[in-house]
C-alpha positions in Angstrom: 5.3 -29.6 -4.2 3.9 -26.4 -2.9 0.6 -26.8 -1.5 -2.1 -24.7 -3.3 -4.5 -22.2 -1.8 -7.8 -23.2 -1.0 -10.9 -20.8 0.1 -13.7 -22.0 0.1 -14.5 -24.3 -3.4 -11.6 -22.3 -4.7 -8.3 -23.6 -5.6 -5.4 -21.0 -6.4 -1.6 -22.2 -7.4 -0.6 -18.9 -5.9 -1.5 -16.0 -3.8 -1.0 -13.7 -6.9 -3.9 -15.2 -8.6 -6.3 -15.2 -5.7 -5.1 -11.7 -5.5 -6.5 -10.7 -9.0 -9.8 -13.3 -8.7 -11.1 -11.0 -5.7 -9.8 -7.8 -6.9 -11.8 -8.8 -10.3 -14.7 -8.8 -7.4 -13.9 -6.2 -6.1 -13.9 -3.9 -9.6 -16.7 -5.1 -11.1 -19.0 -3.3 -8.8 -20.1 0.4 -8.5 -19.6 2.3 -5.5 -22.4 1.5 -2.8 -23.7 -1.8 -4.2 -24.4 -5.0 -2.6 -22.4 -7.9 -3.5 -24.4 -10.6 -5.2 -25.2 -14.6 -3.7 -22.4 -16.0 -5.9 -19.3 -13.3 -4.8 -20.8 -12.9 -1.0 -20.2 -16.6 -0.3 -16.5 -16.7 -2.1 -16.3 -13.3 0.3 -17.3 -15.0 2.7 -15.1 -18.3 2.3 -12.6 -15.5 2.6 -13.1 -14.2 5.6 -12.5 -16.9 7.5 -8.8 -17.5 6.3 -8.9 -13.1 8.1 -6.1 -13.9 11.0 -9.3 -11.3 12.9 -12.0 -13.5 11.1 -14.1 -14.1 14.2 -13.4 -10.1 14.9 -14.7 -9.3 11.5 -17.8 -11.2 11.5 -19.1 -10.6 15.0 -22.7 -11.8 15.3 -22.5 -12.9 11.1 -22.8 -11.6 7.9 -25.7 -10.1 6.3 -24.3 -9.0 3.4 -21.0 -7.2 1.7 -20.9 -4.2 0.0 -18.5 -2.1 -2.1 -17.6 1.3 -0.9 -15.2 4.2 -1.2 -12.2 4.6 0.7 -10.6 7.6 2.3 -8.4 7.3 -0.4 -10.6 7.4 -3.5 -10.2 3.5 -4.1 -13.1 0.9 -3.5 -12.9 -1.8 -1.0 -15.1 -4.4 0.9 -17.6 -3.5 3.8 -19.2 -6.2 5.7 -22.5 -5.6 6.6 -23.3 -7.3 10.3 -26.5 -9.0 11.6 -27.2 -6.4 13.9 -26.3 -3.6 11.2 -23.0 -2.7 12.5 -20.3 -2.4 9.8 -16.5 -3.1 8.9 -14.0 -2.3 6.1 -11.6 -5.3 5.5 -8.7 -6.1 3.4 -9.3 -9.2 0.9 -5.3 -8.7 0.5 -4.9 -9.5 4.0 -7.0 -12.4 4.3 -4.8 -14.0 1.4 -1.7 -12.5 2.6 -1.6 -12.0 6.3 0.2 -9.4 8.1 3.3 -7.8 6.1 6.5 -8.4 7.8 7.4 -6.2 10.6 10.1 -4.1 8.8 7.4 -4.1 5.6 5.1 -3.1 7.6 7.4 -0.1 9.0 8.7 0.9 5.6 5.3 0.9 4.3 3.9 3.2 6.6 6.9 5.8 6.3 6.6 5.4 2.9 2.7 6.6 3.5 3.7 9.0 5.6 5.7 11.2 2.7 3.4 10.5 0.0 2.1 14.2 0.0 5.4 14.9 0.1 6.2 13.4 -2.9 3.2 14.4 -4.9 4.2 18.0 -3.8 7.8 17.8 -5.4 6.0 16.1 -8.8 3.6 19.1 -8.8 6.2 22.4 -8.0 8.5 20.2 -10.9 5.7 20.5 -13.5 4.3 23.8 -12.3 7.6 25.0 -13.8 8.5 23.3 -16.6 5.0 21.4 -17.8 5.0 21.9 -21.8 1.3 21.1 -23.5 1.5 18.7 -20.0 4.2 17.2 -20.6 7.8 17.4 -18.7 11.4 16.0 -19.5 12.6 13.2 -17.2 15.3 14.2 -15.4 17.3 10.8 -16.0 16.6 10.3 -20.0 15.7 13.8 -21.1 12.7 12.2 -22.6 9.1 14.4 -22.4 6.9 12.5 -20.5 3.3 13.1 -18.9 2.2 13.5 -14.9 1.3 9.3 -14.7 4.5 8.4 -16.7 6.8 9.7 -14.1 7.3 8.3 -10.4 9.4 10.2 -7.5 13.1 8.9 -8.0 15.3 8.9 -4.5 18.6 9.2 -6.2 21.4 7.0 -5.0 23.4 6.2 -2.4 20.1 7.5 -0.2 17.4 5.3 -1.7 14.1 4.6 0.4 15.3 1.6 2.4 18.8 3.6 3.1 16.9 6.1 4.1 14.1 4.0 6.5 17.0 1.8 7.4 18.9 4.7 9.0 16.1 6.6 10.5 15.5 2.9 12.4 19.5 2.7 13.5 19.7 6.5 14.8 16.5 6.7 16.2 17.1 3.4 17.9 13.7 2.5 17.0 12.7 -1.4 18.3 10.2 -2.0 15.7 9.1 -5.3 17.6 7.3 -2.9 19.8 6.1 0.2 16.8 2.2 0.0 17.4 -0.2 0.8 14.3 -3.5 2.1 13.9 -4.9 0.7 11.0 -6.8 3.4 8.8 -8.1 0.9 6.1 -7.2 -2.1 3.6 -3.8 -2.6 4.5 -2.7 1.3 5.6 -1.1 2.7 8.7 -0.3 5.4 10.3 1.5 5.0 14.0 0.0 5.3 17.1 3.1 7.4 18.7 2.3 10.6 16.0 6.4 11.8 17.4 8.0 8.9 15.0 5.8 9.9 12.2 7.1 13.9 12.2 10.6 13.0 12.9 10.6 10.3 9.9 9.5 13.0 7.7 11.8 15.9 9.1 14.3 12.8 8.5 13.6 12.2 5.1 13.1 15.8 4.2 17.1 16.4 5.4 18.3 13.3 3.6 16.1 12.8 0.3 17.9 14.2 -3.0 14.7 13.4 -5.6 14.0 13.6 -8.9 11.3 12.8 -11.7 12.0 9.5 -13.3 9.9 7.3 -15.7 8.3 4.5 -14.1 9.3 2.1 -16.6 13.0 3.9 -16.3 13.4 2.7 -12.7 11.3 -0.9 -12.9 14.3 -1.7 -15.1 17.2 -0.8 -12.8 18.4 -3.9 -10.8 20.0 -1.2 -8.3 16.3 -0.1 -7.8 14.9 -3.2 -5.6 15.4 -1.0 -2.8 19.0 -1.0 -2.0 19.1 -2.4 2.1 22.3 -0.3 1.8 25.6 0.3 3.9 26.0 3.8 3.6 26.2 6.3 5.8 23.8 9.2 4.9 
């Protein structure tokens, strides 16, 4: 029987719903406001499953507060004894560290999101009717948050990451990170990070899809494909 997950007085039967309990924390707050007694100690029960717990907490906590990211999203802030502060991820304290090929992917992934958003905006710049385009796989009009970036077969994402890792001969054991906040990367050695995206800019053949359109595509689970690109 798979044993449960316990923080604190908390008992989860999987990760996914401890996931939602704290983002359910985590939303229910304003930016800038102080966590009250009853969701500081279940944050704090938290912390101490952090793999950097002792890291995190320094001299203790004095309180936890919600703030804005660098990305527009809210996340935690602890608030140290002697005032200091840190953002942490309650993802990562239920999840640990993503897997080092995860982890990789991920951050590429990070590293062409402007990309991305760029070829979604020049598409509807041209073509946007009352705000709405047609997706280029069904034909159907659909609006800006209906529509995700599509890499079109045989280069899909992973091919894509996959390759860039086999020709750049890239021992990702040994990739170092800096973490920006909650989860996000960007590499330490800035060189990977312009060639992946020089890489991917060479490679990539994209298109506007609908969201739901690809979630139901078995060939879309990220193909950890064969072929040469």
């Amino acid at each position: 029987m798979k044993k449960q997950l316990k923080i604190g007085a908390l008992t989860f039967k999987y990760k996914k719903d401890a996931i939602a309990y704290f983002k359910d924390i985590l939303t229910s707050y304003k930016i800038g406001e102080i966590l009250n007694t009853d969701d500081y100690t279940d944050l704090c029960h938290l912390l101490e499953v952090h793999q950097d717990a002792a890291e995190i907490i320094g001299l203790g906590v004095k309180k936890i507060e919600v703030i804005e990211s660098r990305y527009k999203s809210k996340c935690f802030q602890v608030i140290r004894s002697d005032s200091s502060r840190e953002i942490f991820s309650y993802r990562r304290c239920i999840g640990g560290n993503s897997s080092l090929t995860t982890k990789f992917s991920k951050t590429c992934r990070d590293i062409i999101s402007k990309d991305l958003t760029g070829v979604k905006r020049a598409y509807f710049k041209g073509r946007s009717k009352k705000g709405m385009v047609k997706c280029q796989e069904t034909g159907e009009p659909s609006k800006w948050e209906d529509l995700a970036v599509d890499h079109r077969q045989p280069n899909t994402f992973s091919v894509i990451v996959d390759r860039f890792i086999e020709i750049q001969q890239i021992d990702i054991k040994s990739v170092k990170y800096k973490e920006l906040f909650d989860g996000v990367y960007e590499f330490e050695d800035t060189e990977i990070a312009e060639k992946f995206k020089k890489y991917h800019k060479d490679k990539a053949n994209l298109r506007l899809v609908k969201k739901a359109k690809i979630l139901e595509d078995p060939t879309k689970q990220e193909l950890k494909g064969k072929r040469k690109i």
